[in-house]
TORVOTI-96608 format. One record per residue (C-alpha): residue number from 1; residue in three letters; x, y, z. Coordinates in Angstrom, 2 decimals. Example, Ala and Ser with C-alpha at 12.3 -4.5 7.8 and 13.67 -1.06 7.14 Angstrom:
<pts>
     n   res      east     north        up
     1   ALA     12.30     -4.50      7.80
     2   SER     13.67     -1.06      7.14
</pts>
This chain:
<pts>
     n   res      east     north        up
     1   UNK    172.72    185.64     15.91
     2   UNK    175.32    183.47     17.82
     3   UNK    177.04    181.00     16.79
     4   UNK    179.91    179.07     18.60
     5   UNK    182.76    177.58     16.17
     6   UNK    186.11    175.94     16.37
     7   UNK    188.41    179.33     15.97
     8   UNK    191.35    177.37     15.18
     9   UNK    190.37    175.50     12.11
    10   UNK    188.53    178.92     10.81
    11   UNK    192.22    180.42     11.59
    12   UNK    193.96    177.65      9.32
    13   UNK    191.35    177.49      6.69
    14   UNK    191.52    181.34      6.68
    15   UNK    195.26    181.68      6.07
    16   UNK    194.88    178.72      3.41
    17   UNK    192.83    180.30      1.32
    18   UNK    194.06    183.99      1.56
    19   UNK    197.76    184.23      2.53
    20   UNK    199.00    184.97     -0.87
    21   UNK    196.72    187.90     -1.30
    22   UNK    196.17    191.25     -0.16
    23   UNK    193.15    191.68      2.19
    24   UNK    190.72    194.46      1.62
    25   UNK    188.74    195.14      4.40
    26   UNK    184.72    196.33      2.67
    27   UNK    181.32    195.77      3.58
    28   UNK    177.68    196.22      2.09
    29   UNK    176.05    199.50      2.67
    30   UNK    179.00    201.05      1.29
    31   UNK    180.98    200.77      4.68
    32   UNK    184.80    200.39      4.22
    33   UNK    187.16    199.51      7.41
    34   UNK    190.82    200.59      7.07
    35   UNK    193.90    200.16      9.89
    36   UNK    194.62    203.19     11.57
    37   UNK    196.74    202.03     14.32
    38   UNK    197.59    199.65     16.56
    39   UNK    198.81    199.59     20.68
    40   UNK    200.82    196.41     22.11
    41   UNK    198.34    198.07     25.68
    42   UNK    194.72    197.37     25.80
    43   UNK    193.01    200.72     25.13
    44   UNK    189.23    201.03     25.55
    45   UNK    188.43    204.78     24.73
    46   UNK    188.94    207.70     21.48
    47   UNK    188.43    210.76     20.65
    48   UNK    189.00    212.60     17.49
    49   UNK    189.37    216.39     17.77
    50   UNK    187.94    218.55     14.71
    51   UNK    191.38    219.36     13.35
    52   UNK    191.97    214.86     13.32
    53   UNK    193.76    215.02     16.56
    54   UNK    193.33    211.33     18.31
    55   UNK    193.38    210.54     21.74
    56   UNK    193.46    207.16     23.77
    57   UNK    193.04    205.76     27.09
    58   UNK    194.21    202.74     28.21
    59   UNK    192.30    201.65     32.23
    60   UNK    194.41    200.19     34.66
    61   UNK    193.46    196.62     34.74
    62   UNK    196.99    195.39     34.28
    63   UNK    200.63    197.17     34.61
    64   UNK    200.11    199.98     32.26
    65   UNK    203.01    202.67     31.83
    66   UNK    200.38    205.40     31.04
    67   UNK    196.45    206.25     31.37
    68   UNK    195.72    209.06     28.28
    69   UNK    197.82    209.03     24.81
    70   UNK    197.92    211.77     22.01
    71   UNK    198.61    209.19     18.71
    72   UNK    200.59    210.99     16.77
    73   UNK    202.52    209.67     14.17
    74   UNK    201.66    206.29     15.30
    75   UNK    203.54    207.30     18.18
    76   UNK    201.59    207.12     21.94
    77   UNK    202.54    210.37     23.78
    78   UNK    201.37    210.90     27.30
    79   UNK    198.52    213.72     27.68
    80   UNK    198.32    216.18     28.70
    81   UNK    201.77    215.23     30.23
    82   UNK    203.73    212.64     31.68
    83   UNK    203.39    213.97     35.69
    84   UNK    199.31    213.43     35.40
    85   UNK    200.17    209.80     33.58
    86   UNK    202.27    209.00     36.69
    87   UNK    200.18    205.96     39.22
    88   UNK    202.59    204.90     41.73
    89   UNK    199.75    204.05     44.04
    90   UNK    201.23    206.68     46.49
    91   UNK    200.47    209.43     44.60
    92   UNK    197.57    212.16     45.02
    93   UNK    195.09    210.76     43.35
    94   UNK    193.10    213.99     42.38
    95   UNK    195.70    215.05     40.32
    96   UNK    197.34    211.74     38.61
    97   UNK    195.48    209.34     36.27
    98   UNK    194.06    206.65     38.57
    99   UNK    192.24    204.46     36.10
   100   UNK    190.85    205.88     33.16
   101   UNK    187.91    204.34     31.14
   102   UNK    187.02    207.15     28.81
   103   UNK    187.75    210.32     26.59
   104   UNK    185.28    212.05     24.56
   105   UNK    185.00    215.35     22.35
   106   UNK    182.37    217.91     22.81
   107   UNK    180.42    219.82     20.21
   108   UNK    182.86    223.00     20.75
   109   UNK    186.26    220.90     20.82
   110   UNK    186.87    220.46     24.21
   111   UNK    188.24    216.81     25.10
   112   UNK    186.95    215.37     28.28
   113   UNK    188.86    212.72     30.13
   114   UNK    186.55    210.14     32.52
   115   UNK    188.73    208.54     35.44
   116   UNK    186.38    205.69     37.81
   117   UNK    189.62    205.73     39.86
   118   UNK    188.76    201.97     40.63
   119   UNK    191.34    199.40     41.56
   120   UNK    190.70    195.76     42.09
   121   UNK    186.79    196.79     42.49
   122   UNK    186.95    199.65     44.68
   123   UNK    187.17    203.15     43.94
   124   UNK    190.78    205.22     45.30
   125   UNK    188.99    207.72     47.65
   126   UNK    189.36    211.20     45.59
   127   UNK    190.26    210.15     42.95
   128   UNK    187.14    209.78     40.93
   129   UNK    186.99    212.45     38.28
   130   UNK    186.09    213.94     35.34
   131   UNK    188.36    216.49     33.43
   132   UNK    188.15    219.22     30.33
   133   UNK    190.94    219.99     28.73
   134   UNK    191.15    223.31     26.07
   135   UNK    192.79    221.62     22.89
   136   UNK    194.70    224.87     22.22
   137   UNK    196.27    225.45     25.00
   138   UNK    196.82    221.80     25.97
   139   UNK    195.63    222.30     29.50
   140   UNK    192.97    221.34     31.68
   141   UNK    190.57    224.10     32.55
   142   UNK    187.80    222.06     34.63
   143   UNK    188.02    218.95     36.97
   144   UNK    184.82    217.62     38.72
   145   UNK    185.57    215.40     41.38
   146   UNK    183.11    212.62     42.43
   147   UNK    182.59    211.58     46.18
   148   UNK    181.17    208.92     47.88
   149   UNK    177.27    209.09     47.26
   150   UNK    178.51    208.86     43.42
   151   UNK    181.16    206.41     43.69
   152   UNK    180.04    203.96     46.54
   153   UNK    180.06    200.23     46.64
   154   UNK    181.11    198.47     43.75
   155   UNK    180.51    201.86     41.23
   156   UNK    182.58    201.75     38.24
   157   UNK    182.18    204.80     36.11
   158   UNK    182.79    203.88     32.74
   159   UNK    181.53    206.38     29.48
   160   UNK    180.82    209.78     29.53
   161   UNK    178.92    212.24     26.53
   162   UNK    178.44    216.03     27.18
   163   UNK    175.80    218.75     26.18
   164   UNK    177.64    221.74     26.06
   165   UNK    174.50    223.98     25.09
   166   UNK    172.62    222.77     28.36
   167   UNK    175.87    222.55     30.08
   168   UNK    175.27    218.97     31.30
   169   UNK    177.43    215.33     31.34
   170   UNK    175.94    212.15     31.52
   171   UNK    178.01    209.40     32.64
   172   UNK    177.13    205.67     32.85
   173   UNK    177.99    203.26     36.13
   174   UNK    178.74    199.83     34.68
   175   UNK    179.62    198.26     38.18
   176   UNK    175.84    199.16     40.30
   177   UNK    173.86    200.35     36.78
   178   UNK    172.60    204.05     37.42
   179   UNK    173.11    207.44     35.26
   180   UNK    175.15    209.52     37.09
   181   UNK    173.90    213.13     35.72
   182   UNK    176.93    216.60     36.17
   183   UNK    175.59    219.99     35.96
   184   UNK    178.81    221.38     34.90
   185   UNK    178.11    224.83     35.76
   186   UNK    178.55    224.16     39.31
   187   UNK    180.25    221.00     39.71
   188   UNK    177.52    218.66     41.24
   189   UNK    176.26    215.31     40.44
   190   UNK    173.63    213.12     41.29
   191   UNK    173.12    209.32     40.36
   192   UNK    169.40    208.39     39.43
   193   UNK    168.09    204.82     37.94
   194   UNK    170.02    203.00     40.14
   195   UNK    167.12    201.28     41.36
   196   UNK    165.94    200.73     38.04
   197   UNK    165.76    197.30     35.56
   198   UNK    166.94    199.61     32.45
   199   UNK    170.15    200.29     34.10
   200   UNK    171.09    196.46     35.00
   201   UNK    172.31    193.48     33.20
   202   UNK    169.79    191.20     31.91
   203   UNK    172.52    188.49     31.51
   204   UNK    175.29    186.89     32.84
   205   UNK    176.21    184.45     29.95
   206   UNK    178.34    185.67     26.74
   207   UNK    179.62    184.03     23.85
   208   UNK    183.54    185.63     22.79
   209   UNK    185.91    183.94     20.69
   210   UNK    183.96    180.33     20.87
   211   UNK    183.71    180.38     24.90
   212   UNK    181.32    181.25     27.12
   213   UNK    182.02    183.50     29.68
   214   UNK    180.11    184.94     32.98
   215   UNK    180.00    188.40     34.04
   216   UNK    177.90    191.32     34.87
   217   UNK    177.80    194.26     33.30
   218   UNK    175.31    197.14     33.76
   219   UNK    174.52    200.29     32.26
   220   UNK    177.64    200.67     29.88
   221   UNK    176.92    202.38     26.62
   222   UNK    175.68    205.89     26.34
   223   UNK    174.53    208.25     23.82
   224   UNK    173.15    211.77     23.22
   225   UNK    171.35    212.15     20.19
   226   UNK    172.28    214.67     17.51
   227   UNK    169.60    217.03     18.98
   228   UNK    170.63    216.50     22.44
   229   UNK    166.88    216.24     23.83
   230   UNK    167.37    212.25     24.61
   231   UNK    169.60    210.07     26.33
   232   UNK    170.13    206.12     24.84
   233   UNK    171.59    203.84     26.67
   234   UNK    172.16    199.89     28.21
   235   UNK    173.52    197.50     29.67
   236   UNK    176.73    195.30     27.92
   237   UNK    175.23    192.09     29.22
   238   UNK    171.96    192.93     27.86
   239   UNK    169.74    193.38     24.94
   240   UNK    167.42    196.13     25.63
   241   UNK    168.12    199.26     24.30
   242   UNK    166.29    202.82     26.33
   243   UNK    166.17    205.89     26.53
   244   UNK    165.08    209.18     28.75
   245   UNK    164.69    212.75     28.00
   246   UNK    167.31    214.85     28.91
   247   UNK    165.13    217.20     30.42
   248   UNK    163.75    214.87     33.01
   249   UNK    167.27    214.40     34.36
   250   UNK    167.85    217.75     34.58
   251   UNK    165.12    218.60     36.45
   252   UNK    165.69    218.72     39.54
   253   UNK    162.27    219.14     41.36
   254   UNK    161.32    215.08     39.83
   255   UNK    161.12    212.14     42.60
   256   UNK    162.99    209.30     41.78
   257   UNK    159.68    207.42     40.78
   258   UNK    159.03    210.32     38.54
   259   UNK    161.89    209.86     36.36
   260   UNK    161.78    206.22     36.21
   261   UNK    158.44    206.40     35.51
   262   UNK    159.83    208.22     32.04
   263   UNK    162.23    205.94     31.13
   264   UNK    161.11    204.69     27.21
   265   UNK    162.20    201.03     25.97
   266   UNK    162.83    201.33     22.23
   267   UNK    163.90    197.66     21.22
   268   UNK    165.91    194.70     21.57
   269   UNK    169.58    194.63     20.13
   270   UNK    172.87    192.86     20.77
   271   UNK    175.33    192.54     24.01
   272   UNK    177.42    195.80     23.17
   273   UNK    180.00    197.68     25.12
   274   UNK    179.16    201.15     23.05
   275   UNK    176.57    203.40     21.26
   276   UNK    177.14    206.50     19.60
   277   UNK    175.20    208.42     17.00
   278   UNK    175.93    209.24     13.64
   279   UNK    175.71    212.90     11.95
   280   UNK    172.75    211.45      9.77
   281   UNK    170.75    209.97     12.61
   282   UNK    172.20    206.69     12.82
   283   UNK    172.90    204.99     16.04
   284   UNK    175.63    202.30     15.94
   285   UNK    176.92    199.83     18.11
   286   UNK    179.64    197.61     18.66
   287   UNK    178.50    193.81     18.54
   288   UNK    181.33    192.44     20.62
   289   UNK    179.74    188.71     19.90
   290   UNK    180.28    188.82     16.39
   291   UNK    183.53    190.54     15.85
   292   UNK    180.88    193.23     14.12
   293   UNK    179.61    197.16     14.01
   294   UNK    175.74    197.46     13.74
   295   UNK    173.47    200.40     13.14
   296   UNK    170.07    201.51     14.24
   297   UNK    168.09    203.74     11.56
   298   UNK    165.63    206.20     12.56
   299   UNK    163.08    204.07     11.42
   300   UNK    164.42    201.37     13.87
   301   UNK    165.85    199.09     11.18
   302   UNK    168.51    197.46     12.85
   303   UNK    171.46    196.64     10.26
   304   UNK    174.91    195.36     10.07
   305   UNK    177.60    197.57      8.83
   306   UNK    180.97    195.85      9.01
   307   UNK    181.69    192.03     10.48
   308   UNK    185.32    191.35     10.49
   309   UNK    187.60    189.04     12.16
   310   UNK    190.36    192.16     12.97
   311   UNK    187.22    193.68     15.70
   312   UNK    188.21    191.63     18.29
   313   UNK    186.18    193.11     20.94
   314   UNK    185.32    196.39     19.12
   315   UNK    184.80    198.46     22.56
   316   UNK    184.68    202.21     21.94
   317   UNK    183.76    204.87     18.90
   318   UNK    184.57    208.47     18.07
   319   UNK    182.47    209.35     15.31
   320   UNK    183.43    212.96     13.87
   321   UNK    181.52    215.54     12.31
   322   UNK    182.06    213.87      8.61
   323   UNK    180.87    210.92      9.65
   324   UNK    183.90    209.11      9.76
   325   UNK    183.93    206.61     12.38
   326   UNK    186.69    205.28     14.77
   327   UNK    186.51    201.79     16.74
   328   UNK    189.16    200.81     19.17
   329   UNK    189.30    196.92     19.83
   330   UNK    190.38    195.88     23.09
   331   UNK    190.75    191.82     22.66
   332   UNK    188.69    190.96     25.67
   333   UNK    188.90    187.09     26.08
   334   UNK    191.14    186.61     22.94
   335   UNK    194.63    186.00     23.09
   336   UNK    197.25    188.43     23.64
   337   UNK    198.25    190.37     20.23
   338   UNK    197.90    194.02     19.04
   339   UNK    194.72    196.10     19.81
   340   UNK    193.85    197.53     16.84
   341   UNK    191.88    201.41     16.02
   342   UNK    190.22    200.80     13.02
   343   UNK    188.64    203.85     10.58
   344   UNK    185.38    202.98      9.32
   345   UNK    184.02    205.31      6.52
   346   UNK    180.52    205.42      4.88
   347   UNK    181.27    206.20      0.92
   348   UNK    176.80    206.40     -0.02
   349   UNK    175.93    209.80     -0.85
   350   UNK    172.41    209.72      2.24
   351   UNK    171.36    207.29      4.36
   352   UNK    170.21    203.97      2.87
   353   UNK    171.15    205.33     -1.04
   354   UNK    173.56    203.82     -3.01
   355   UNK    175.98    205.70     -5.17
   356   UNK    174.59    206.57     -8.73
   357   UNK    177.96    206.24    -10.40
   358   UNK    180.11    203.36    -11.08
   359   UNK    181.93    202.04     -8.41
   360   UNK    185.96    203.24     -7.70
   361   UNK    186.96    200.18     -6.30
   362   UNK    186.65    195.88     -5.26
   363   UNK    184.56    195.06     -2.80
   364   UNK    182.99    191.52     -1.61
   365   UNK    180.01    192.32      1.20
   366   UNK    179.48    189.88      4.09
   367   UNK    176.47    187.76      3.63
   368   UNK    172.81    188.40      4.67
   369   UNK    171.30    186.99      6.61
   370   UNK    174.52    185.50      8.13
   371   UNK    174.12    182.55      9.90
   372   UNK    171.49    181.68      7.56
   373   UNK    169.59    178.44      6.55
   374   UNK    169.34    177.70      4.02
   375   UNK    169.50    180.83      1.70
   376   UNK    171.82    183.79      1.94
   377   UNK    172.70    186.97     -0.51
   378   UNK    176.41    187.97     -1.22
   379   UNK    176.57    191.43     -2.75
   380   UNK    179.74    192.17     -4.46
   381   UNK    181.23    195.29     -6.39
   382   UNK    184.05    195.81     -9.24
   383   UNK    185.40    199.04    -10.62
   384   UNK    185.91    198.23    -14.22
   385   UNK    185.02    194.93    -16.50
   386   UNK    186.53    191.69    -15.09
   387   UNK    185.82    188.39    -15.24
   388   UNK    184.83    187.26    -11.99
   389   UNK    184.22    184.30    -10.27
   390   UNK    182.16    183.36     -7.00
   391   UNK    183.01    180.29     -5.34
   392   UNK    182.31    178.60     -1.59
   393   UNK    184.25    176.42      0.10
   394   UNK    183.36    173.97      3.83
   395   UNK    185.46    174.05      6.65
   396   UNK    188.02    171.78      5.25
   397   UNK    188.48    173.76      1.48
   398   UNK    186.59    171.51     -0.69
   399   UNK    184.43    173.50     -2.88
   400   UNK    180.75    173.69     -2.26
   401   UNK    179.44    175.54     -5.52
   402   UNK    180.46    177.74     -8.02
   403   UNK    178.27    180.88     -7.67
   404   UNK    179.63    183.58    -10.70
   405   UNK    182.00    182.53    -13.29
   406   UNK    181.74    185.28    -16.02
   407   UNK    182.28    188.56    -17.67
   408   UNK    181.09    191.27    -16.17
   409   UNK    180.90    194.81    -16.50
   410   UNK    181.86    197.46    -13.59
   411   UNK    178.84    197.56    -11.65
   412   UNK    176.98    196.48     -8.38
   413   UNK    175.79    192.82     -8.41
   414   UNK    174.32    190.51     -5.78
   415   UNK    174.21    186.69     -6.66
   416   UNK    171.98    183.95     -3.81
   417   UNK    173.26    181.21     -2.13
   418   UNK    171.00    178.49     -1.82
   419   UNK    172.86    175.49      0.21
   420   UNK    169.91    173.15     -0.18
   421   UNK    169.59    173.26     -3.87
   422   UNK    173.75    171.80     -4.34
   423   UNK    174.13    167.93     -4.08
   424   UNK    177.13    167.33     -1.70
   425   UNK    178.02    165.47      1.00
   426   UNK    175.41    164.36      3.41
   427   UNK    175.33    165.08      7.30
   428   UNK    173.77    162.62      9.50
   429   UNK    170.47    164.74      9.73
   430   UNK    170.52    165.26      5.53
   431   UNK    171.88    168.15      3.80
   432   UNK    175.35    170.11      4.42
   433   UNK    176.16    170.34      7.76
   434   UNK    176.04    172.97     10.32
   435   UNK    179.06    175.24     10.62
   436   UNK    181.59    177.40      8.93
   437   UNK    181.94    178.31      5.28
   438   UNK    183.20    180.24      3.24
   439   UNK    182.86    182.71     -0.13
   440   UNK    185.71    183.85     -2.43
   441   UNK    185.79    186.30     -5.04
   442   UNK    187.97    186.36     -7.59
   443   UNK    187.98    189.38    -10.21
   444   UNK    190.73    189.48    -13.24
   445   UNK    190.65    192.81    -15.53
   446   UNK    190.46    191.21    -19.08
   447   UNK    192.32    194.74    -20.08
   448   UNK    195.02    194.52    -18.34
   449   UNK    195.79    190.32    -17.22
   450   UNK    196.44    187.58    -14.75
   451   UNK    198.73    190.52    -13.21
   452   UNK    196.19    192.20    -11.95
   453   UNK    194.08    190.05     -9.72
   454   UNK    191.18    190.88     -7.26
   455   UNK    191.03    188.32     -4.82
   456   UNK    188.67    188.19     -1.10
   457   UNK    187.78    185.18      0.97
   458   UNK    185.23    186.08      3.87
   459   UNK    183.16    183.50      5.98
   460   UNK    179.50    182.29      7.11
   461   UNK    177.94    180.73      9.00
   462   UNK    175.04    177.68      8.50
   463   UNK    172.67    177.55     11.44
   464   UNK    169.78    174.50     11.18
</pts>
């Protein structure tokens, strides 16, 4: 599903068609993504407490004035205070933020703060560490330092989930590809897979923001599922998607052959720089190709949940006990600007069912299949009778077809777009060319007026 394009002239043709209108971010499967806040510092990890409590991280690859946030009121205060958030490069290192990559939130509340410590590619000797900190009292109550047999060579630790009935963390190492497992009960660690292909890149080639770029990047994206008996994870530059029980990396008395020996494939997804499960069994995962959010069902039906220009580089979730579903983006390979958190809510009533009653407000899906040749479904929703029209446009604004142009009551509706079946103008290999279109929807209430105006422009792709 790549697909390399000339940004700029999607840029212009974007703003064209849509600067006079108010955006609303929507996608099929009833997934909505909303702006919760944005950071002029590239951030990578969040957590959300269970009282809505949201905390950031922000690694050390460039001058950074702090390492762990509390947002609150759009406002980045440094946690859990300014002394810890103080890197002069003299200071102790097992008791400052070195270089943090992660924060997560356990089952009972607890927020845990993942620090590689790594500089430049190499690790600051003591100061690899992982740290829980009690929410109510705002202090931290447990630090686990890592030494060399963990952090050696080129190790970059980089996300970190914890099983707080088994008393266990699991943390990924992006820069060698292993598991590093923490019994948490007394402090040690031990690194296993790290001579294994399920913990290394499969890749070296990406496609982000219509380049191609080469790096390596191992074992990156981790998750427990809701039962806590398995482990998923894989590498960023990679497609394969595994997993292991947790009780073979617990157990202590297994050979290194024993537990590789148990490692499961499942199937092959996207380059992705995190996983995390969902309260109803879905595992999702941040396509950082395509600007998009997928999801694995637990019938392994992999499907698309939101693709939107503003996920540039979506790199890290928090998804709460709701269900509600956070996303930092941290602009890897695009130009500088603000990295955006983004809230991404599920509004269907189970998994995979659609709300009975009418819908409560606009929404135009993204196509599917998208790129697609030569036919592709738009599903669309309005909240009250409009009429509504349906029309694509090429890369230049002429229009293609007129899909929908009618009364209709408020409803769900999907309408096909067949690209071979419209005369037009002719590529040199027959047909409409290859490349970038796009689909606007246009809903007026015929109650109310022309002053009330429903108007979304999203693109696709044609791939022959």
């Amino acid at each position: 599903m790549k697909y390399i394009y000339n940004k700029f002239k999607v840029i212009s043709l974007y703003a064209l068609l849509v600067s006079s209108f108010s955006i609303h971010y929507c996608q099929n499967n009833n997934f909505h993504l909303t702006e919760f806040s944005y950071s002029e510092y590239k951030w990578t990890g969040v957590a959300v407490s269970h009282e809505g409590r949201v905390f950031v991280n922000f690694p050390r690859w460039s001058a950074v004035p702090f390492s762990v946030c509390e947002l609150v009121d759009s406002q980045l205060i440094t946690y859990p205070d300014a002394e810890w958030n103080t890197w002069t490069g003299s200071a102790p290192p097992e008791n400052h933020f070195v270089c943090v990559q992660s924060v997560y939130i356990d089952d009972e509340n607890y927020l845990w703060i993942l620090d590689p410590a790594s500089l430049s590619g190499s690790v600051v000797e003591g100061g690899a560490k992982l740290l829980k900190i009690d929410l109510e009292t705002n202090s931290i109550i447990k630090i686990i330092y890592f030494n060399n047999s963990i952090t050696s060579g080129e190790s970059y630790l980089n996300d970190v989930r914890v099983d707080t009935e088994k008393d266990f963390a699991y943390i990924t190492d992006s820069g060698v590809g292993a598991i590093i497992v923490v019994d948490l009960v007394n402090g040690t660690s031990r690194k296993l897979l790290d001579c294994h292909n399920s913990t290394k890149a499969e890749f070296t080639t990406l496609e982000i923001n219509g380049h191609v770029i080469n790096f390596e990047i191992h074992s990156d994206g981790l998750a427990l599922n809701n039962e806590k008996d398995y482990l998923y994870y894989k590498a960023l530059t990679g497609n394969s998607l595994y997993r292991i029980e947790t009780e073979t990396l617990r157990d202590t008395s297994l050979t290194n052959t024993e537990v590789e020996n148990a490692v499961e494939f499942v199937l092959e997804t996207l380059p992705c720089d995190a996983i995390e499960f969902h309260p109803n069994g879905n595992l999702f995962f941040t396509a950082i190709e395509e600007n998009a959010i997928y999801y694995l069902t637990p019938a392994l039906e992999f499907e698309i949940a939101i693709s939107d220009e503003l996920l540039k580089w979506p790199d890290s979730f928090s998804i709460t006990s709701d269900g509600e579903i956070y996303v930092t983006t941290s602009r890897i390979y695009f130009p500088p600007g603000p990295h955006g958190l983004f809230r991404i809510t599920d509004s269907s009533t189970d998994v995979g069912q659609l709300k009975n009653s009418f819908p409560d407000e606009y929404c135009l899906s993204q196509n599917y299949p998208n790129p697609f040749n030569p036919i592709t479904k738009i599903k669309y929703q309005i909240p009250e009778q409009n009429f509504v029209s349906i029309k694509t446009y090429d890369i230049l604004g002429n229009e293609v077809a007129t899909l929908v142009n009618e009364v209709r009551t408020a409803g769900e509706y999907e309408v096909e777009f067949n690209i071979s079946n419209i005369p037009g103008r002719i590529s040199a290999k027959g047909g409409y060319a290859s490349g970038v279109y796009f689909y606007q929807l246009k809903a007026v209430n015929t109650s109310t007026g022309l002053g009330h105006v429903f108007v979304q422009t999203k693109k696709m792709n044609l791939l022959k």
